[in-house]
C-alpha positions as CSV (number, residue, x, y, z in Angstrom):
1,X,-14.0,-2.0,-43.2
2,X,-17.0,-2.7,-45.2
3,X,-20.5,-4.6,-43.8
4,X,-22.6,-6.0,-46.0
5,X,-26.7,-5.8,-45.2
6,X,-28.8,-8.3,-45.5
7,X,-30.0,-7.5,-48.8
8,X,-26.5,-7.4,-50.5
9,X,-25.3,-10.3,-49.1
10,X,-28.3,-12.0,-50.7
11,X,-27.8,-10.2,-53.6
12,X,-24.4,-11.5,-53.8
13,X,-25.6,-15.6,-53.9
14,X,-27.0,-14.7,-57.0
15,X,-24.2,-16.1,-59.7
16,X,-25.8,-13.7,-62.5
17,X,-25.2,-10.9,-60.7
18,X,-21.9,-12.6,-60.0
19,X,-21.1,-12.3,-63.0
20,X,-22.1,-9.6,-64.1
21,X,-20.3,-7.5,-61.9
22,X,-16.9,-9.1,-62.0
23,X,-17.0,-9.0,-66.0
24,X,-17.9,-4.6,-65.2
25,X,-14.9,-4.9,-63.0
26,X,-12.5,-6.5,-65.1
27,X,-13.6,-4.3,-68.1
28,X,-13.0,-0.9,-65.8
29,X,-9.2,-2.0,-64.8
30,X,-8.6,-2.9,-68.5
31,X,-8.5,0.6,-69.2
32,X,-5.4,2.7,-68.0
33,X,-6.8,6.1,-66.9
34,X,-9.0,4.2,-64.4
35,X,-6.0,2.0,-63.5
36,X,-3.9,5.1,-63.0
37,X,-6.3,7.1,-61.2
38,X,-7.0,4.1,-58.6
39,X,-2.9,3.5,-57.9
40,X,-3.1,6.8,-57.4
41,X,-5.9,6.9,-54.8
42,X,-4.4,3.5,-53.0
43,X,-0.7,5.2,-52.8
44,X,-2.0,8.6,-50.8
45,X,-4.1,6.1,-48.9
46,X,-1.0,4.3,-47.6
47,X,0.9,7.3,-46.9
48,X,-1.6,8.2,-44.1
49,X,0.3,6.5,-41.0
50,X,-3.2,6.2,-38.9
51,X,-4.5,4.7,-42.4
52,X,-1.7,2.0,-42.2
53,X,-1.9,1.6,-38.2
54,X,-5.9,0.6,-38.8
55,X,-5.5,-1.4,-41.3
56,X,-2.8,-3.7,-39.6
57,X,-4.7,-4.1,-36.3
58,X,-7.1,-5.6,-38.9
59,X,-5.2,-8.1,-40.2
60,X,-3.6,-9.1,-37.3
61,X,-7.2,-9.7,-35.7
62,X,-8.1,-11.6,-38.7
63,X,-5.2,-13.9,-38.7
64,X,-5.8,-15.2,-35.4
65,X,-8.9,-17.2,-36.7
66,X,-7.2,-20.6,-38.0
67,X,-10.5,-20.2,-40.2
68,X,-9.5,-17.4,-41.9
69,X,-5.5,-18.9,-42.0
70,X,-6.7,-21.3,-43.6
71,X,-8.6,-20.0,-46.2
72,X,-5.9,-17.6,-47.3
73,X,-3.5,-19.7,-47.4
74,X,-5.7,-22.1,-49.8
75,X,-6.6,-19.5,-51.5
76,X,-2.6,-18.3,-52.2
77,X,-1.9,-21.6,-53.5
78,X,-4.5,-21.6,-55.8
79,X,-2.9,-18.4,-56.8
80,X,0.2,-19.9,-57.0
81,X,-0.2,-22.8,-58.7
82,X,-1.8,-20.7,-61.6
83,X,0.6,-19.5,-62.8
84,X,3.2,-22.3,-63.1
């Protein structure tokens, strides 16, 4: 799991630098060898059974904070409701 310093998280409140990453980000998984290349790197991830044992200890930590509930789930209906 990632942990953001100081410095980044403060970088971060910044909305230009917001932005500016997000529009990078968006603009690198519009093109398909990087798209390709990333499933790729995500599916031999998952494969690794200590990978998958980690990252589900994680989420089930998480998802005892009613916090944390709760912000997922608003953030699935936002999701949800999109796309209707």
């Amino acid at each position: 799991m990632l942990i953001m310093s100081v410095g980044m998280k403060k970088v971060w409140q910044d909305p230009e630098y917001r932005a500016k990453v997000s529009a990078g980000m968006k603009k690198r998984w519009q093109d398909p060898e990087y798209e390709a290349k990333m499933g790729a790197i995500r599916k031999k991830r998952w494969q690794d059974a200590e990978y998958r044992a980690k990252v589900g200890a994680i989420r089930k930590k998480r998802w005892q904070d009613p916090e944390y509930q709760s912000k997922v789930r608003t953030a699935r209906a936002r999701r949800h409701n999109k796309r209707e």
